[in-house]
C-alpha positions in Angstrom: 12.6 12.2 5.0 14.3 9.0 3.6 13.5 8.5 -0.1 11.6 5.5 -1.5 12.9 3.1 -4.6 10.5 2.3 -7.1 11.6 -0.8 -9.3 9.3 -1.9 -12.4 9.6 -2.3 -15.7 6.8 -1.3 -16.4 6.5 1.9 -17.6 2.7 2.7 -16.4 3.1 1.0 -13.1 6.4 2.9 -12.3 4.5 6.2 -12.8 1.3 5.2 -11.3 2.8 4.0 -7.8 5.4 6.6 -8.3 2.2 9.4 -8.6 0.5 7.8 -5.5 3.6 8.1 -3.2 4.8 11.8 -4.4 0.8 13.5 -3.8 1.0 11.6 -0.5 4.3 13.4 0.2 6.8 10.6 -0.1 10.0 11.6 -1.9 10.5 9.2 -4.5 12.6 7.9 -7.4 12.6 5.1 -9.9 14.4 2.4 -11.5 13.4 0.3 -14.4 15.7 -2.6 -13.9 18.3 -4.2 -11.3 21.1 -3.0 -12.7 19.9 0.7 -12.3 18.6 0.0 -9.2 21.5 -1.4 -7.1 23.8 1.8 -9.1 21.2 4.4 -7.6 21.1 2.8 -4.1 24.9 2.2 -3.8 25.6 5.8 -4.9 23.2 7.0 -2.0 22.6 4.5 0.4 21.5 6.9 3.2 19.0 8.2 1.2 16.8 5.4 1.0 14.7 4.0 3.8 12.9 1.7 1.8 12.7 -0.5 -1.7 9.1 -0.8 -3.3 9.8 -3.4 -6.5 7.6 -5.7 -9.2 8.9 -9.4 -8.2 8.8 -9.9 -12.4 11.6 -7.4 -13.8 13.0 -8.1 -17.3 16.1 -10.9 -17.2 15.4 -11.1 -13.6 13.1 -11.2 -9.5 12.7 -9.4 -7.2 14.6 -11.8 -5.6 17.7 -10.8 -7.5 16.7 -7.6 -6.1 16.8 -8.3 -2.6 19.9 -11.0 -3.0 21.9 -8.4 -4.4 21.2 -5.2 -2.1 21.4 -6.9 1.3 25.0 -7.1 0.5 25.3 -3.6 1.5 21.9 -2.8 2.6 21.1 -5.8 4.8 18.4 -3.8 7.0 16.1 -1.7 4.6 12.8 -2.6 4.5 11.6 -3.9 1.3 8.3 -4.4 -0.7 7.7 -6.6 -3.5 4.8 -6.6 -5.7 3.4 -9.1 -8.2 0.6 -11.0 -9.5 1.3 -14.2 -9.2 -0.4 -16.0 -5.6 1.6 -17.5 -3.5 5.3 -16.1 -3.5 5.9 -15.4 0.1 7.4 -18.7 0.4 9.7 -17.7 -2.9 10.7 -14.8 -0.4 11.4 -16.7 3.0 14.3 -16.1 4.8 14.6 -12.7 2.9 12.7 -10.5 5.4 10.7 -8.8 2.5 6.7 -7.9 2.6 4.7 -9.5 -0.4 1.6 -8.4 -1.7 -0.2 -9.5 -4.9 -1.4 -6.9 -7.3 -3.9 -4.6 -7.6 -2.5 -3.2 -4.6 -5.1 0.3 -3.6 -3.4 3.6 -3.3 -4.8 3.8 -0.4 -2.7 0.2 0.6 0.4 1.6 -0.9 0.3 4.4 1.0 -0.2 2.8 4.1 3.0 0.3 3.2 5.0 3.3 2.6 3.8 5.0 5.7 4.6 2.0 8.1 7.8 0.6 6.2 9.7 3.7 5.5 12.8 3.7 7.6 13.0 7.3 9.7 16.0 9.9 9.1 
């Protein structure tokens, strides 16, 4: 199974989501900003088959996410989270999925389950 990325800065959120995924029997890891993130997915790019991350990251979006990993991931599904309304048209063009916060375990899951790229 391909691995999930969890970006947030956010310390409670990160474990929370990251909690979720791991008893549902995702395999997971974490990154806490963009910089970390785009090191751990160019060191491994096979092992991810999908990008969960907060649009609101410190010094940056998830925007800056998705700009700077479809230069060498143009095709991995990605998820961004945030609790602002209205952002998908922030995201247009970018080929992400947008949902606005609380998001249910039970709707995490389900995002995870129908997003997550196959072996």
């Amino acid at each position: 199974m391909k691995a999930i990325l969890l970006i947030d800065d956010s310390a409670t959120q990160l474990r929370l989501r990251e909690t979720i995924l791991r008893e549902s029997g995702f395999v997971v890891d974490i990154a806490t900003t963009v910089d970390s993130a785009i090191k751990v997915l160019r060191a491994s790019p096979e092992h991810f088959g999908l990008v969960i991350s907060d649009h609101l990251l410190q010094g940056a979006t998830g925007i800056d996410v998705v700009n700077r990993l479809r230069a060498f991931l143009p095709r991995i599904p990605v998820v961004i989270i945030s609790g602002l309304p209205g952002l998908e048209e922030d995201y247009k063009g970018l080929n992400v999925i947008v949902r606005q916060k609380p998001i249910p375990p039970v709707e995490l899951i389900a995002l995870a389950q129908s997003n997550l790229q196959p072996v």
